[in-house]
C-alpha positions in Angstrom: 20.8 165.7 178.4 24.6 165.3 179.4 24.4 161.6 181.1 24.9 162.0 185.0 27.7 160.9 186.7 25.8 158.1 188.7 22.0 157.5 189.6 22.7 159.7 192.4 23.8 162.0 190.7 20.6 161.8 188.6 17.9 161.7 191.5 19.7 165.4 193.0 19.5 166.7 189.5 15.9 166.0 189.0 14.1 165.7 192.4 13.9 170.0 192.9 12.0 171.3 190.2 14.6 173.4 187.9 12.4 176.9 188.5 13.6 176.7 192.1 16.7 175.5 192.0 18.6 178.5 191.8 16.9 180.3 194.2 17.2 177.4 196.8 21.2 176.9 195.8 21.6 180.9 197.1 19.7 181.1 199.4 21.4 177.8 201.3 24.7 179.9 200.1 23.7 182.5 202.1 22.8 181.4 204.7 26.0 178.9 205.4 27.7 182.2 204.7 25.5 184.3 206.8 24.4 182.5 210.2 26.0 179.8 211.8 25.3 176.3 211.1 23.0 176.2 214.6 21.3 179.6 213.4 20.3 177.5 210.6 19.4 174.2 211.8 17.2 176.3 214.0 15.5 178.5 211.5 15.2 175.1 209.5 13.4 173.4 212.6 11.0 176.4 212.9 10.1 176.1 209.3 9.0 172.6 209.7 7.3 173.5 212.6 5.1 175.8 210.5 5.3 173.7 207.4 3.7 171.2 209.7 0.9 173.6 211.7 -0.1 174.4 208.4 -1.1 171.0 207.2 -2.2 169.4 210.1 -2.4 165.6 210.9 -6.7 164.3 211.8 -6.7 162.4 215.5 -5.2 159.3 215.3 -4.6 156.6 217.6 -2.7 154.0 216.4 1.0 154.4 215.0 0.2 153.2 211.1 -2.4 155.5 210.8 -0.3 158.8 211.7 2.4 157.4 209.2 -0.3 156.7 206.9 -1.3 160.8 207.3 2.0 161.9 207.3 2.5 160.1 204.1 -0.1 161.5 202.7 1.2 165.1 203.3 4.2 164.2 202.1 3.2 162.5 199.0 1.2 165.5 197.9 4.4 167.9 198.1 6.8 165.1 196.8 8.8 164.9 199.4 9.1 161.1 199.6 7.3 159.3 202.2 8.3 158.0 205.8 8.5 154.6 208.2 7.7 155.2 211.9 8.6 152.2 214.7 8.0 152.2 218.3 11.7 151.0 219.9 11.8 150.4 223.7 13.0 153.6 224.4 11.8 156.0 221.5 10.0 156.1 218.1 12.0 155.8 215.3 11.4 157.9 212.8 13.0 157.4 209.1 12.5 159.8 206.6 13.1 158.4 202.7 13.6 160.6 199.6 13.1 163.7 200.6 14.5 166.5 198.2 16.8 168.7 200.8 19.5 167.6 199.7 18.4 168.4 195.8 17.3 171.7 197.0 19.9 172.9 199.1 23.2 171.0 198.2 25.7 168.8 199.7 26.7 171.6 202.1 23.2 171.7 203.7 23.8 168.2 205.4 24.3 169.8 208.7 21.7 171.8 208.8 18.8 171.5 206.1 17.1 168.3 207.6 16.1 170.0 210.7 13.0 171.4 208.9 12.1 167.5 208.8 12.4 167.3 213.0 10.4 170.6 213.1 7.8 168.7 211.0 7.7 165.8 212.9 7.8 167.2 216.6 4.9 169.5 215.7 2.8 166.6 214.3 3.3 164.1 217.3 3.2 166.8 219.9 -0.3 167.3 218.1 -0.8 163.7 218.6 -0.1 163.6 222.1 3.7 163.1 222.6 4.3 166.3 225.0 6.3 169.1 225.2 9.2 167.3 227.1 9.9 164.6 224.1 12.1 166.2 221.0 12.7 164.8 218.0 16.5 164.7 216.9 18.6 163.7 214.4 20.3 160.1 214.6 21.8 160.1 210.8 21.8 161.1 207.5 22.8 157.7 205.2 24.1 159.0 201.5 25.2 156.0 200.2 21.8 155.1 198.6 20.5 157.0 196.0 18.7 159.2 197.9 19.6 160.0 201.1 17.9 158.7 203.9 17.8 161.1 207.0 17.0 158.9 210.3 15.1 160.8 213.7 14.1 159.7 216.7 11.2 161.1 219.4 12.6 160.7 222.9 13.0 162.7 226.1 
Protein backbone atom coordinates (compact mmCIF):
# COMPACT_ATOMS: atom_id res chain seq x y z
CA UNK A 1 0.00 0.00 0.00
CA UNK A 2 1.55 3.50 -1.08
CA UNK A 3 1.14 5.55 2.42
CA UNK A 4 -1.68 8.26 2.01
CA UNK A 5 -1.13 11.67 1.98
CA UNK A 6 -2.98 12.41 5.32
CA UNK A 7 -5.71 10.38 7.47
CA UNK A 8 -8.02 12.06 5.22
CA UNK A 9 -6.71 11.10 2.61
CA UNK A 10 -6.95 7.54 3.97
CA UNK A 11 -10.67 7.42 5.23
CA UNK A 12 -11.80 8.72 1.20
CA UNK A 13 -9.54 5.88 -0.08
CA UNK A 14 -11.02 3.21 1.98
CA UNK A 15 -14.67 4.19 3.10
CA UNK A 16 -16.28 3.18 -0.78
CA UNK A 17 -15.68 -0.35 -1.34
CA UNK A 18 -13.00 -0.54 -4.32
CA UNK A 19 -15.65 -2.64 -6.64
CA UNK A 20 -17.67 0.44 -6.85
CA UNK A 21 -15.51 3.02 -6.99
CA UNK A 22 -15.00 3.37 -10.46
CA UNK A 23 -18.37 3.12 -11.38
CA UNK A 24 -19.45 5.83 -8.78
CA UNK A 25 -16.20 8.27 -9.90
CA UNK A 26 -18.06 8.24 -13.71
CA UNK A 27 -20.94 8.26 -13.05
CA UNK A 28 -20.55 11.68 -10.64
CA UNK A 29 -18.34 12.65 -13.88
CA UNK A 30 -21.09 12.46 -15.86
CA UNK A 31 -23.33 13.79 -14.45
CA UNK A 32 -21.44 17.22 -13.32
CA UNK A 33 -20.75 17.06 -17.01
CA UNK A 34 -24.22 16.25 -18.12
CA UNK A 35 -26.99 18.13 -15.86
CA UNK A 36 -26.55 21.11 -13.98
CA UNK A 37 -25.41 21.09 -10.47
CA UNK A 38 -29.48 21.73 -9.43
CA UNK A 39 -30.40 18.77 -11.88
CA UNK A 40 -28.30 16.80 -9.64
CA UNK A 41 -28.80 17.93 -6.24
CA UNK A 42 -32.40 17.12 -7.26
CA UNK A 43 -32.02 13.70 -8.65
CA UNK A 44 -29.77 13.18 -5.47
CA UNK A 45 -32.72 14.37 -3.11
CA UNK A 46 -35.11 11.98 -4.94
CA UNK A 47 -32.83 9.10 -4.38
CA UNK A 48 -32.80 9.61 -0.73
CA UNK A 49 -36.24 9.94 -0.79
CA UNK A 50 -36.52 6.40 -2.16
CA UNK A 51 -33.44 5.13 -0.32
CA UNK A 52 -35.42 6.17 2.66
CA UNK A 53 -39.24 4.72 1.56
CA UNK A 54 -37.50 1.72 1.14
CA UNK A 55 -36.22 1.17 4.66
CA UNK A 56 -38.66 2.75 6.59
CA UNK A 57 -38.43 4.16 10.20
CA UNK A 58 -41.22 2.04 13.09
CA UNK A 59 -43.49 4.96 14.99
CA UNK A 60 -41.70 6.79 17.16
CA UNK A 61 -42.38 9.45 19.55
CA UNK A 62 -39.67 10.80 21.18
CA UNK A 63 -36.52 12.43 19.32
CA UNK A 64 -33.69 9.68 20.61
CA UNK A 65 -35.56 6.96 19.47
CA UNK A 66 -35.97 8.12 15.65
CA UNK A 67 -32.06 8.91 15.83
CA UNK A 68 -31.70 5.70 17.40
CA UNK A 69 -33.67 4.09 14.06
CA UNK A 70 -32.08 6.05 11.80
CA UNK A 71 -28.83 4.95 13.13
CA UNK A 72 -29.62 1.70 12.79
CA UNK A 73 -30.34 2.03 9.06
CA UNK A 74 -27.41 3.71 8.66
CA UNK A 75 -25.14 1.46 10.52
CA UNK A 76 -26.23 -1.48 8.51
CA UNK A 77 -25.23 0.25 5.07
CA UNK A 78 -22.14 1.91 6.60
CA UNK A 79 -22.90 5.12 6.08
CA UNK A 80 -21.79 6.52 9.49
CA UNK A 81 -24.42 7.35 11.91
CA UNK A 82 -26.23 10.69 12.82
CA UNK A 83 -27.00 13.35 15.97
CA UNK A 84 -30.56 14.99 15.84
CA UNK A 85 -31.35 18.34 18.34
CA UNK A 86 -34.42 20.12 18.63
CA UNK A 87 -33.23 24.10 18.33
CA UNK A 88 -35.88 26.80 19.03
CA UNK A 89 -36.62 27.25 15.57
CA UNK A 90 -35.74 23.79 13.80
CA UNK A 91 -34.21 20.38 14.22
CA UNK A 92 -30.81 20.04 13.66
CA UNK A 93 -29.79 17.49 11.90
CA UNK A 94 -25.88 16.43 11.64
CA UNK A 95 -24.90 13.72 9.56
CA UNK A 96 -21.23 12.08 10.49
CA UNK A 97 -19.05 9.85 8.12
CA UNK A 98 -21.00 9.25 5.57
CA UNK A 99 -19.09 7.93 2.32
CA UNK A 100 -20.36 10.58 -0.53
CA UNK A 101 -17.62 12.16 -0.60
CA UNK A 102 -15.51 8.64 -1.03
CA UNK A 103 -17.99 7.67 -3.54
CA UNK A 104 -18.39 10.55 -5.57
CA UNK A 105 -15.31 12.82 -5.22
CA UNK A 106 -14.45 16.23 -4.13
CA UNK A 107 -16.41 17.68 -7.03
CA UNK A 108 -19.73 16.23 -5.70
CA UNK A 109 -19.69 18.70 -2.67
CA UNK A 110 -22.41 20.68 -4.15
CA UNK A 111 -24.49 18.33 -4.99
CA UNK A 112 -24.11 14.62 -3.67
CA UNK A 113 -25.30 15.29 -0.02
CA UNK A 114 -28.75 16.04 -1.10
CA UNK A 115 -29.52 12.25 -1.20
CA UNK A 116 -28.94 12.68 2.72
CA UNK A 117 -31.92 15.64 2.89
CA UNK A 118 -34.08 13.29 0.61
CA UNK A 119 -33.43 10.70 3.36
CA UNK A 120 -34.11 12.63 6.14
CA UNK A 121 -37.38 14.66 4.87
CA UNK A 122 -38.95 11.31 3.88
CA UNK A 123 -38.30 9.80 7.38
CA UNK A 124 -39.59 12.72 9.51
CA UNK A 125 -42.40 13.52 7.17
CA UNK A 126 -43.16 9.77 8.05
CA UNK A 127 -42.88 10.79 11.51
CA UNK A 128 -45.14 13.47 11.45
CA UNK A 129 -43.14 16.72 10.47
CA UNK A 130 -45.58 17.77 7.39
CA UNK A 131 -45.33 18.57 4.03
CA UNK A 132 -44.68 22.31 4.57
CA UNK A 133 -41.16 21.65 6.73
CA UNK A 134 -37.99 20.86 4.26
CA UNK A 135 -34.89 19.76 5.22
CA UNK A 136 -31.81 21.78 3.74
CA UNK A 137 -28.46 21.98 3.86
CA UNK A 138 -26.65 24.35 6.45
CA UNK A 139 -22.82 22.98 5.77
CA UNK A 140 -20.62 20.60 4.76
CA UNK A 141 -17.26 20.83 7.39
CA UNK A 142 -14.08 19.03 5.61
CA UNK A 143 -11.64 19.85 7.93
CA UNK A 144 -12.11 16.70 10.02
CA UNK A 145 -11.36 13.57 8.70
CA UNK A 146 -14.46 12.80 7.44
CA UNK A 147 -16.57 15.28 6.43
CA UNK A 148 -19.44 16.24 8.42
CA UNK A 149 -22.50 17.43 6.34
CA UNK A 150 -24.91 19.60 8.74
CA UNK A 151 -29.13 19.80 7.80
CA UNK A 152 -31.76 21.41 9.30
CA UNK A 153 -35.84 20.60 9.21
CA UNK A 154 -37.65 23.99 9.17
CA UNK A 155 -40.38 25.69 7.23
Amino acid sequence: MNRPLSDHDYHLRYRCSPQWRPFLGALAQELSSRIEPDQARALMRRLGTSMARNAPLPAMELLPDLEDAMNGVWSGMNWGWVELSDTDDALKIIHHCAPIEAAFGAGSRHWSPAVLEGAYEQWLRAAGAGDRLRVQQLATDTTSIEPLYVFALAA
